[in-house]
Every structure is written in C-alpha cells, then in structure tokens.
C-alpha positions as CSV (number, residue, x, y, z in Angstrom):
1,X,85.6,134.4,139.7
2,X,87.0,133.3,136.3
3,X,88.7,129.9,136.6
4,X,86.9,128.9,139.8
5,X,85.9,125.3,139.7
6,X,82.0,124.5,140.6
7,X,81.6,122.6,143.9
8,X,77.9,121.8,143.4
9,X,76.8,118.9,142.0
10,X,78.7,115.4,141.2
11,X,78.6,116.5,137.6
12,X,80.0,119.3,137.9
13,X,82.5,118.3,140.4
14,X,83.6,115.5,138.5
15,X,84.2,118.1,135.5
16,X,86.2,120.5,138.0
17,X,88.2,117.7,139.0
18,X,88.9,116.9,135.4
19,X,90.2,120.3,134.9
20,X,92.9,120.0,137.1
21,X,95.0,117.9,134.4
22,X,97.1,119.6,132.2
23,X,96.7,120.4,128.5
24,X,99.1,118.4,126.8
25,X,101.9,120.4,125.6
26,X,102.8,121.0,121.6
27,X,106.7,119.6,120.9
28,X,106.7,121.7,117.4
29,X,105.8,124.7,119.4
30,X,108.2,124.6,122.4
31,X,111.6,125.5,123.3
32,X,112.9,123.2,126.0
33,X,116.1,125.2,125.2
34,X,115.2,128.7,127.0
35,X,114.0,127.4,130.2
36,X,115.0,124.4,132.5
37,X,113.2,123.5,135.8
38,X,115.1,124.4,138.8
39,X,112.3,123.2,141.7
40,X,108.6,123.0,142.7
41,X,106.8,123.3,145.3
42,X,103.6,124.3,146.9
43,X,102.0,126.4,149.8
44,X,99.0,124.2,151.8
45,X,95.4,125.6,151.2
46,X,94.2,128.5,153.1
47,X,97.8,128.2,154.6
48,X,97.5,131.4,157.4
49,X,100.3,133.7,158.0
50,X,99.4,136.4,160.7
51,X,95.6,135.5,161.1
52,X,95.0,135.7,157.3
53,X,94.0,133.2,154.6
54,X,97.2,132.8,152.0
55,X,95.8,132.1,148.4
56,X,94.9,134.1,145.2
57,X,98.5,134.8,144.6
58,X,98.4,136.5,141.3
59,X,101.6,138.9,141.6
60,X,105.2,138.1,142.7
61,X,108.7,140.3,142.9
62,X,111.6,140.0,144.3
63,X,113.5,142.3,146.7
64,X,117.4,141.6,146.7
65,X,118.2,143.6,149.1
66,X,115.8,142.2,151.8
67,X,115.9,138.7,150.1
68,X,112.3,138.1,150.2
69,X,109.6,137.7,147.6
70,X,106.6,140.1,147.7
71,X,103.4,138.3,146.4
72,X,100.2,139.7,146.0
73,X,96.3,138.7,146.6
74,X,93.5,139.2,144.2
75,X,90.9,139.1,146.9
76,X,89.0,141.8,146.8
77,X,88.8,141.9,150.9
78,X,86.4,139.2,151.2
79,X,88.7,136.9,153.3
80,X,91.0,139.5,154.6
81,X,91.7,143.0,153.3
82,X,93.9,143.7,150.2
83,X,97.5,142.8,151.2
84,X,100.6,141.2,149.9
85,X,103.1,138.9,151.7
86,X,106.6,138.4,152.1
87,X,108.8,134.8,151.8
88,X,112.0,133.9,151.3
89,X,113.1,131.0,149.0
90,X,116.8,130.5,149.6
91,X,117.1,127.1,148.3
92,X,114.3,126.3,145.9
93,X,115.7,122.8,145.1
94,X,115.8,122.0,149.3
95,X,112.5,123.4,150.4
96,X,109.2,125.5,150.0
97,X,109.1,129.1,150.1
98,X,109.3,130.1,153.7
99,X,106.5,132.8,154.8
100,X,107.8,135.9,156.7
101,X,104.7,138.3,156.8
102,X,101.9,140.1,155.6
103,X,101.2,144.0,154.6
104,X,98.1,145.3,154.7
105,X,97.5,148.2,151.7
106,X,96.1,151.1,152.8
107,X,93.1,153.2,151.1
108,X,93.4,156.9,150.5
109,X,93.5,158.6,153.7
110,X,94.1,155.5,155.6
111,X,93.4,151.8,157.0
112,X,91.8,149.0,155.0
113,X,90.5,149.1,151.4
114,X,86.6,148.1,151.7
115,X,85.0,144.7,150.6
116,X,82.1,144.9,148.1
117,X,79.6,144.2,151.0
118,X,80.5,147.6,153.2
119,X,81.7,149.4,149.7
120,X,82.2,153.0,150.4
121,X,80.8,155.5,147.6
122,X,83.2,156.8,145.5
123,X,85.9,154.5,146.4
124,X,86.5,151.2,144.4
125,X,86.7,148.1,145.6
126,X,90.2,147.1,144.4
127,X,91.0,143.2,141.9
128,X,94.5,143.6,143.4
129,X,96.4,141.3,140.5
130,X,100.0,142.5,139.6
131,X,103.0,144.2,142.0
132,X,106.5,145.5,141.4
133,X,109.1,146.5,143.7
134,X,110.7,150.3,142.7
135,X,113.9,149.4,144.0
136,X,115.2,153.1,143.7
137,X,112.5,154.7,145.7
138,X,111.9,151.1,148.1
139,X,107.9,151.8,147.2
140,X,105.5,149.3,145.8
141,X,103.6,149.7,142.3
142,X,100.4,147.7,142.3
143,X,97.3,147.4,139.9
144,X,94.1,146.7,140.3
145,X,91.6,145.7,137.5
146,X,89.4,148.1,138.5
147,X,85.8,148.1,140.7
148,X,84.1,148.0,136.6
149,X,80.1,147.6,137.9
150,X,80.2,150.5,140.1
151,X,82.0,152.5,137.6
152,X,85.7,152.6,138.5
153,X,88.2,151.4,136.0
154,X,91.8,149.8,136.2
155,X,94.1,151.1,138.0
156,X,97.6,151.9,139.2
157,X,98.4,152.8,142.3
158,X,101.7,153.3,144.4
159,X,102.0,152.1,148.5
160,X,105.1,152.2,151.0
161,X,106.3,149.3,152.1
162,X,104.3,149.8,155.2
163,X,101.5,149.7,153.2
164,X,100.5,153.7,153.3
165,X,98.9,155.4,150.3
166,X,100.7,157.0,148.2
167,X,99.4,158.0,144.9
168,X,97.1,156.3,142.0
169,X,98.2,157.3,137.9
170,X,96.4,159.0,135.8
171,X,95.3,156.9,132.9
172,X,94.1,157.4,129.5
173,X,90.2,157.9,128.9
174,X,90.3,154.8,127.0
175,X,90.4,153.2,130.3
176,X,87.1,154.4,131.9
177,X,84.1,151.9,132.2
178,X,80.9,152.6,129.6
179,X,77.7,151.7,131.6
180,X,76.2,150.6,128.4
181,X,79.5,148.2,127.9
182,X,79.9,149.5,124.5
183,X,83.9,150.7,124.2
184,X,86.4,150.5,127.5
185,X,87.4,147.2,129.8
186,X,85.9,144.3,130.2
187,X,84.8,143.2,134.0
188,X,87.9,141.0,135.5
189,X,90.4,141.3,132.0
190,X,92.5,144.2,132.1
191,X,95.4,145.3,134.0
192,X,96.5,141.9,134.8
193,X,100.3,142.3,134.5
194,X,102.5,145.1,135.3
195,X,106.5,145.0,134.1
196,X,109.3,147.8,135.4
197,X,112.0,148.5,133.2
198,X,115.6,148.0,134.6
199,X,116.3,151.9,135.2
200,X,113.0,152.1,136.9
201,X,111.5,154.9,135.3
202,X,108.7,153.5,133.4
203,X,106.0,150.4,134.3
204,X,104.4,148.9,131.5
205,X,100.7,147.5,132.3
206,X,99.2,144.7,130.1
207,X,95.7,144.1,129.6
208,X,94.4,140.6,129.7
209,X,92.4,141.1,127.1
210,X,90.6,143.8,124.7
211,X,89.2,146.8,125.5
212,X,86.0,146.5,124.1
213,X,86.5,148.7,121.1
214,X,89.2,146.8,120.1
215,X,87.8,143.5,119.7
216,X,86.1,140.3,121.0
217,X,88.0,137.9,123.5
218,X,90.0,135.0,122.4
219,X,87.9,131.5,121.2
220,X,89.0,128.3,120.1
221,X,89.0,129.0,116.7
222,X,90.3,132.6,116.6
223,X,92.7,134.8,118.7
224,X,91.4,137.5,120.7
225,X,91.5,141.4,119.5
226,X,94.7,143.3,120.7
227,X,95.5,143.9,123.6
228,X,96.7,147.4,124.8
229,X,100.1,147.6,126.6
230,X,100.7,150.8,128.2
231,X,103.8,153.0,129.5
232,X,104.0,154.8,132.1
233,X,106.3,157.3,133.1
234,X,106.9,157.1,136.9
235,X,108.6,160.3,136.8
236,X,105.5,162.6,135.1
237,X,102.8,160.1,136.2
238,X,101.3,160.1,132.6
239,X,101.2,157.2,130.0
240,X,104.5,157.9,127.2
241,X,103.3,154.7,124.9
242,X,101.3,152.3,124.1
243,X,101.3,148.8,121.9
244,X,99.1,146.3,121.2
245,X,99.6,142.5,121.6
246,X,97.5,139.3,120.2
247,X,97.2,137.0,122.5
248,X,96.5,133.7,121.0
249,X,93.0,131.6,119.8
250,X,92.0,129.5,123.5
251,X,94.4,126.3,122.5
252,X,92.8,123.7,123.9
253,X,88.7,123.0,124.3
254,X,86.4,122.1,127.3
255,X,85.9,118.3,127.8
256,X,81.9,119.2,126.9
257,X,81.7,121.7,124.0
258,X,80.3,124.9,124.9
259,X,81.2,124.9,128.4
260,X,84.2,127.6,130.0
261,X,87.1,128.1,128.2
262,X,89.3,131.2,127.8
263,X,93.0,132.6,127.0
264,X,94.7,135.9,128.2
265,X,98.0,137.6,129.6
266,X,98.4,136.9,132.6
267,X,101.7,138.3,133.8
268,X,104.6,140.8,131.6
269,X,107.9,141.0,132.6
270,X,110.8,143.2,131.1
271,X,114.4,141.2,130.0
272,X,115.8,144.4,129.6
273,X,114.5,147.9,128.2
274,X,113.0,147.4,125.4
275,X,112.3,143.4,125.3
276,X,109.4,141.7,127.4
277,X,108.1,138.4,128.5
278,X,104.6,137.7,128.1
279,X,102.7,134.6,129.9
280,X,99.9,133.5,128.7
281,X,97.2,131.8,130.7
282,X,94.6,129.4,129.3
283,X,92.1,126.8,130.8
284,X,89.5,124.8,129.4
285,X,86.6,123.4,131.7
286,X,87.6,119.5,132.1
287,X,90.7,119.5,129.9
288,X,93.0,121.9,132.1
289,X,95.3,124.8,131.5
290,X,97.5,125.9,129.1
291,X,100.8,128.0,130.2
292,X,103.0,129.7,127.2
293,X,105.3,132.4,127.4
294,X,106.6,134.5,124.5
295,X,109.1,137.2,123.7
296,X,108.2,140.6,122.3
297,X,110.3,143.7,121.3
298,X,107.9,146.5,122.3
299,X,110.4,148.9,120.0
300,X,108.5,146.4,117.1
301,X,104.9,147.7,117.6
302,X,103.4,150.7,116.6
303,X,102.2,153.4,119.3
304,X,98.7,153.0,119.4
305,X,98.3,156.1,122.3
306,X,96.1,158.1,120.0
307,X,94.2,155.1,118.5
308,X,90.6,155.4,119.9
309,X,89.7,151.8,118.5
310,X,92.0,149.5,116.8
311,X,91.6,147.6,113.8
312,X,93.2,145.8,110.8
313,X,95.3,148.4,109.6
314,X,95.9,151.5,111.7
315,X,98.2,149.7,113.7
316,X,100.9,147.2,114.0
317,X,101.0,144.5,116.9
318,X,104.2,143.5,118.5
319,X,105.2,140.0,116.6
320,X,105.8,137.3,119.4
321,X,108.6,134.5,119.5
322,X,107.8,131.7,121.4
323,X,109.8,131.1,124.8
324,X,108.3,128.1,125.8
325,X,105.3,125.7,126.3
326,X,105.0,125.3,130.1
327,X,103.6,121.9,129.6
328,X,106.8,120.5,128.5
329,X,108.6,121.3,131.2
330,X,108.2,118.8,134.0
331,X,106.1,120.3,136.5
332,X,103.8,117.8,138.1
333,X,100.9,119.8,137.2
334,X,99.8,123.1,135.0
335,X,97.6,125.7,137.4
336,X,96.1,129.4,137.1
337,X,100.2,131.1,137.1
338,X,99.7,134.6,137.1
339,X,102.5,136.0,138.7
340,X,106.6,136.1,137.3
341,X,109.5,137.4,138.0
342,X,113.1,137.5,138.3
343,X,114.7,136.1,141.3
344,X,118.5,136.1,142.4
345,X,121.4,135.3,140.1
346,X,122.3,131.5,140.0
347,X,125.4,130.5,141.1
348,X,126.4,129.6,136.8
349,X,125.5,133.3,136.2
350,X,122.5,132.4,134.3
351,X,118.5,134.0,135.2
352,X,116.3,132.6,137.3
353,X,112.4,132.9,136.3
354,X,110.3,132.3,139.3
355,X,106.2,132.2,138.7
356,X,103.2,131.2,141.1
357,X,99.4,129.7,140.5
358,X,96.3,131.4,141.8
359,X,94.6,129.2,143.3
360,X,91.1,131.1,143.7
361,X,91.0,130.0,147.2
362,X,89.4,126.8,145.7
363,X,90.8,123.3,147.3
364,X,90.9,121.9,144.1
365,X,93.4,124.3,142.7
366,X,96.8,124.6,144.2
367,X,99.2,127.5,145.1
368,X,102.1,126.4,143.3
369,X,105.8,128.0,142.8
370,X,108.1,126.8,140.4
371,X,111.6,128.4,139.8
372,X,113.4,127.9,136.2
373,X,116.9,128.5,134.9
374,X,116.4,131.1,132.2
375,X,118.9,131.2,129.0
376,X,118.2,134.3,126.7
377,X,118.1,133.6,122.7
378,X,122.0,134.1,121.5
C-alpha cells in the first residue's frame, strides 16, 4: 500500500522512522486564522472493537442524531471484512474517541465482501476509502477505488445502516479500467473522497489523482494533471457535473532523492452548496507528510462531463484559496489524514472540522484524530 513504511532492513527502517516527522510548514502560505486546534488524540494500534483489528481509517462522518462518528476502513478484507465503526467524542478536549461498534458491509446478495485471496469472479474486491451519512434516508454512501487489476473500476455504492446492500451508481465510461493502462484510473488514486451537499441530493466524488488521459501524477517540480470531480444526483443515480481540480507539485522531497514521494486529495467536504473543502495529502520517504486544505467554488470550474481527455485549454480548473497548512497548527505530529468532516456545533456557534490519519495498519504510523474550530472567510 501507498504510504506504508518498509520494516525490512535497518536502512530502511531507519528511513521509515524518519518519515514519521513532519514537513515543516510554510508561514507565507498558511492561514492560522481559519482553523484553531480544539484537541488530539489517538486510538492504540490494532486497537480491537468486536473481534476486529481498528486501523486504516480513511473516512469519517458524523451522525447528529445518534451522536456518533461513522469511520471507515480501507482494508480490503485482509484483516477483517470491509466495515466501518462507530464512536462518540463528546468532549474532545477531556478524552479520546470512545468506540461503540462495528458494521460489517454487505456484498450484493448478501454477507461479507471477499478478500483478494478467495476473490469471487465478477465481483470486485472493494478499497473502501470515503463514507457519508444521507441523513434524510438514514443510509450510508461509500466508495471504493475500485478492484483496477481484475478489471473493476471506482465505485459508489449505497448500504443500510445494518450494513445490507443496497445499490452501486452508474458512472461515466471514463471511469472503466484499460487493460493496456492507456486512458482511465490509476491502481489506488481515484475515488478517494466523497462530499454530500447540505440538501442531500447530490454526492460529489474526488479523484486522488488523474485519470490517465488527463495527465501524469504530481512530482516535486510540477503539479499533477486535473483531477476529475464528479456529481452525482442521488435522486436519478446518474452523474449531473463534473470539474476538474490541480492538486499541487509533491511540496516537500524524500530524505534520499529518488526514493517515494507523492501528493493527492485525500478527502472533499462541502461548506455549503456550491463551496468545498479539499485536503490534500502528501509524504515524502524520510522527510514526512504534508497536510493542506484549500477552498474551491465548484460554480468556478468548467463542466468537464463531455471532455474525453483534458488539456490546456478545453477546460477551466476550479481556482483554490488556501485554508490552511496543517503543519502550523500544533498537532504533535503530521500522519496519512484522509478522512473529514463536520462534527457538532460548538458551544460559540462556530464549525467544528474533525479529521483522522490512516495508519496502514503499520506500528509506525498512528491513528490520529484531531478536532479544529472552523471560522469561514468573512
């Protein structure tokens, strides 16, 4: 997996441990206006809740009528079947998150999704990464960033509470894997983030990075190509819009040149109809991670629907504001955070912006929560 530190070898270990640092933040860049630390505070490794392995928490919502957080595992049922669990965090200043239970997600026609050693033919193996609660229907959007080297793409699905199957959304075309790897998603970097908008009647799912038609990944001299953001209409089923986003040239370099580094979206989040958060996500092997979050007005981009490839010139990108630079905010350490959203009012009135780390089931990364007073530009 991406961002999963090597255990063999001293070298290497030494270089993993190296990575856990953070990258050292940019004052010109951030904004230590917008967002103010509220509380931290971490699960234990492997911590187990019902007899499975808590970690690869890549997607996190908030229920407010149950009070409880939803979070979501990537793991692909190697540990424990796809599932997401519930918490509460009452008092994020007085204590950790307080684990209440886990859902398993049921296949098609029922009980567990598969792992990729007792894969079933044509069903994917799901890269569970992103979850949203519909509050108006009490059912669960979730993606997955699709099964890509047997041939199933990214998806989105919808699951009861329970768990029960309910329905996957027909996506564009532009979405299907190409055997040859010439035009469609990259293994492990698309549908990384999924955003609701307040009425509920459209999801928004953002890419990690570009379809391949669209351009290369982000390196440390260059952003990546565009990445697509897609609309969906819960009511028809069928994608309404699309935009494209830049994410940002990889801003910060492995401790030995050539070794891992990379950049991507790792989590969207609507402020209101039309305006989104995006987080993005980088890490360098040895140096650490990068965290920044920017603002976009999706009404600013062109629709790219009907685009088959983008380029210079037959589209226009959503322009991004800076939010903030994570690494100026005071957390005691900078991890994989792939998962955001909105918890319950603060007693001033103000937002608060809750986010948790992935830790890859790796011991040396950490499953970290951090919750943040959130004031909006005037």
């Amino acid at each position: 997996m991406r961002r999963r530190l090597l255990a063999g070898g001293a070298g290497l270990l030494a270089l993993g441990l190296a990575g856990c640092r953070s990258a050292t933040p940019n004052p010109d860049l951030a904004d230590p206006g917008r967002l103010r630390r509220i509380a931290e505070a971490r699960w234990p490794h492997r911590l187990h809740i019902e007899g499975t392995p808590a970690g690869g928490l890549s997607g996190i919502d908030y229920d407010p009528a149950r009070g409880e957080y939803l979070l979501i595992s990537d793991d692909r049922s190697d540990h424990a079947p796809v599932r997401f669990y519930t918490a509460r965090w009452p008092q994020p200043d007085a204590a950790p998150p307080a684990p209440t239970g886990v859902v398993l997600l049921q296949r098609p026609g029922g009980g567990p999704w598969p792992n990729r050693r007792q894969a079933i033919d044509e069903l994917p193996v799901p890269d569970p990464e992103a979850l949203r609660l519909r509050p108006a229907t009490g059912t669960l959007l979730w993606t997955s960033e699709g099964d890509v080297a047997r041939g199933f793409g990214p998806a989105l699905y919808e699951s009861a509470r329970d768990g029960r199957f309910l329905r996957e959304f027909a996506l564009p075309t532009m979405f299907a894997p190409d055997a040859a790897q010439r035009r469609g998603p990259r293994d492990n970097l698309s549908f990384e983030g999924l955003a609701l908008t307040p009425d509920g009647r459209f999801a928004w799912l953002g890419m990690e990075n570009a379809l391949v038609q669209d351009g290369p990944v982000p390196t440390t001299s260059a952003p990546g190509g565009p990445c697509r953001f897609t609309q969906v209409d819960l009511e028809t089923g069928k994608a309404a819009r699309q935009i494209a986003y830049v994410p940002d040239a990889i801003p910060l370099r492995p401790l030995v040149p050539g070794t891992y580094a990379d950049n991507g979206v790792s989590e969207i989040l609507m402020l209101d109809a039309h305006r989104m958060l995006v987080l993005e996500r980088a890490y360098a092997a040895g140096t650490g991670n990068s965290l920044r979050l920017y603002e976009i007005d999706t009404r600013a981009a062109s629709d790219v629907l009907a685009i088959d490839a983008l380029a210079p010139g037959n589209h226009r990108p959503a322009p991004k504001t800076l939010v903030a630079d994570f690494g100026a905010l005071g957390l005691s350490r900078l991890d994989n955070t792939e998962g955001m959203c909105w918890g319950p009012p603060l007693p001033n009135g103000k937002r608060m912006l809750v986010v948790v780390s992935d830790d890859n089931f790796n011991p040396l990364q950490v499953t970290q929560f951090a919750a943040f007073e959130y004031t909006d530009r005037p």
